[in-house]
N, C-alpha and C positions, 0 to 999 in steps of 0.2 A: 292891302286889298280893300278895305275900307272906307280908304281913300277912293281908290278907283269906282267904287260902285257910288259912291257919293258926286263924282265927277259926272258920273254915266248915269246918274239921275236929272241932277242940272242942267246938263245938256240935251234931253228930252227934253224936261219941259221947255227950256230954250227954244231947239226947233220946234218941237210941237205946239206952242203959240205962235212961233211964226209962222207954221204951216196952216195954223187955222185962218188967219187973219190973212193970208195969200189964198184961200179956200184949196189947199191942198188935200190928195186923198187921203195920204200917211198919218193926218193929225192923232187920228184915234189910237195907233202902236206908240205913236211918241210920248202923249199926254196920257197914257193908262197902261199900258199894256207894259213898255219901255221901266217908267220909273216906278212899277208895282213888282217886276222884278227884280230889279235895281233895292227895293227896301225890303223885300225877300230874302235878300243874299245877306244883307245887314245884319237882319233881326236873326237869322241864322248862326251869322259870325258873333253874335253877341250873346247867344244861347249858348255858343262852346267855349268862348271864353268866359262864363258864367259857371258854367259846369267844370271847368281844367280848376277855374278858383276858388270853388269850394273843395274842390278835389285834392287840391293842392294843401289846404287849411286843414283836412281831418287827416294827410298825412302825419307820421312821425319826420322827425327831423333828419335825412336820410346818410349825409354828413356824420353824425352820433353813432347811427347804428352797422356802420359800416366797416365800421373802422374797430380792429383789434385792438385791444385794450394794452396798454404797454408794457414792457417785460424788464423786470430789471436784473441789470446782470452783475 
């Protein structure tokens, strides 16, 4: 996903410079509007994977605790 909005960044500004420099009407959704979303979705994704890995760190070892202790016969 990452990837993608990282793609879907670039490629605003890409058009959105060309569209400036053509005096196109679109420039201002491509150069602002587009890639502000675009690092939105980022800093999002990067806030829950931030959050799953500390979350993950003040777990116990889930592996250990799951498991019955063995019986000898």
């Amino acid at each position: 996903m990452a990837f993608f909005l990282g793609v879907a960044f670039t490629n605003s500004l890409l058009m959105g410079e060309e569209s400036l420099s053509e005096g196109g009407q679109a420039w201002i959704l491509e150069l602002i509007v587009f890639p502000l979303f675009a690092l939105v979705g980022i800093g999002a994704m990067l806030l829950e994977h931030r959050k799953r890995a500390s979350a993950k760190s003040r777990r116990p070892d889930s592996h250990d605790t799951d498991q019955l202790p063995a019986q000898s016969r």
